[in-house]
C-alpha positions, 0 to 999 in steps of 0.5 A: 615170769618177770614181777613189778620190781622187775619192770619198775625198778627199786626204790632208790636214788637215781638217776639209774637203777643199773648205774646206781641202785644195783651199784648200791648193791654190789658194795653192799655184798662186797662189805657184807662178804668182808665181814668188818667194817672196811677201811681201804676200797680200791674199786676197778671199773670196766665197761660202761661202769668205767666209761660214765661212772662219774657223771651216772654217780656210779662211783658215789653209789658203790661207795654209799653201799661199801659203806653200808648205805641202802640204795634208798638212802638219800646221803649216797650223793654225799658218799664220796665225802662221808667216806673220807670223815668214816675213816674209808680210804678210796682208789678208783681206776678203769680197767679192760676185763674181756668177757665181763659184763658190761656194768661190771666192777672189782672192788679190793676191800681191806677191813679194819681188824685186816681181813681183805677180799677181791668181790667181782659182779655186775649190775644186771638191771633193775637194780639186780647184781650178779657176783661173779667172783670172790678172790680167786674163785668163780662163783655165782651169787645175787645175794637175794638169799642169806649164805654161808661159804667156806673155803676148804680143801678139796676132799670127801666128806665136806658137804656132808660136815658143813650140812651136818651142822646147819641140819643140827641148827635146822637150816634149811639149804635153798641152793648149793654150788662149789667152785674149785680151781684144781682137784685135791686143792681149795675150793670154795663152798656157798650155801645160800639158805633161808635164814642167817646162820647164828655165829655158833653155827659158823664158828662150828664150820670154821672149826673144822680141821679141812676148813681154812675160813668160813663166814655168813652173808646176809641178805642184801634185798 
């Protein structure tokens, strides 16, 4: 069943949900899965991102939201000047990705203290996005719900040491999905929960000894 956000859209700067809003949010969810406040973005457009990004303001409102601008915030018309006095260097280029959606863009972030990541996904409408893909692994992820994901070698018992200590926190898991590239190697784990984990909570999970990063991802509705 589809609800009113769903058949009137957000509320946001225009002039399009799809081209604006949902790109609000998918900048938001790549700072938010950097982790820190990011310094360098080089954003890859394909698609009908890539074909009108400019006149739709599709560049200025994954912009605002790398920058940490909500897509009712009324500076993401000046974002592309605000990124330049807020210390965030910019590179936009169109690129041909088959299969992708069309409404699809690949944003490389580099964070101040030098952590980077590649964040995948796509505008699906209304506002929605869909995050496809974190650096090398495939996933499947919209950000409606709070998350915690690991990257971790591929081995028994890690599900089991990770939920252990949310359980201990009492954090409930509303759904869990795993993407490996190859049996016995790293795979990549996201729990998408009901509340944030506290960072004692993910400090423990990063802590673990077949844990190579671990980190929490707010909500972003």
């Amino acid at each position: 069943m589809r609800g009113v956000f769903d058949i009137v859209g957000p509320v946001m700067i225009g002039p399009s949900s799809s081209h604006t809003a949902g790109a609000v949010r998918l900048g938001l969810m790549a700072r938010a899965i950097l982790g820190e406040e990011p310094v360098r973005a080089g954003i890859q457009l394909t698609g009908s991102f890539a074909r009108t990004y400019r006149g739709h303001g599709t560049d200025k409102a994954l912009t605002a939201g790398i920058l940490g601008f909500m897509p009712d915030d009324v500076r993401i018309r000046e974002a592309l000047s605000l990124a330049t006095s807020m210390g965030l260097e910019l590179a936009f280029q169109k690129v041909d990705i088959p299969d992708a959606p069309p409404n699809t863009a690949v944003i490389h972030l580099t964070g101040a203290e030098g952590r980077t990541v590649k964040v995948q996904g796509a505008s699906v409408g209304g506002g929605n996005i869909r995050i496809t893909g974190i650096d090398r692994f495939a996933v499947d992820l919209t950000g409606e719900l709070p998350a915690l994901i690991t990257i971790h070698r591929d081995q028994p018992g890690v599900m089991m040491r990770v939920t252990s200590i949310l359980a201990a926190e009492g954090l409930n898991i509303a759904f869990m999905r795993l993407s490996r590239q190859r049996r016995g190697e790293m795979a990549m784990m996201i729990l998408e929960l009901d509340e944030l984990p506290s960072r004692a909570a993910v400090t423990a999970c990063r802590d673990l000894d077949v844990v190579e990063q671990a980190f929490a991802v707010p909500s972003i509705e």
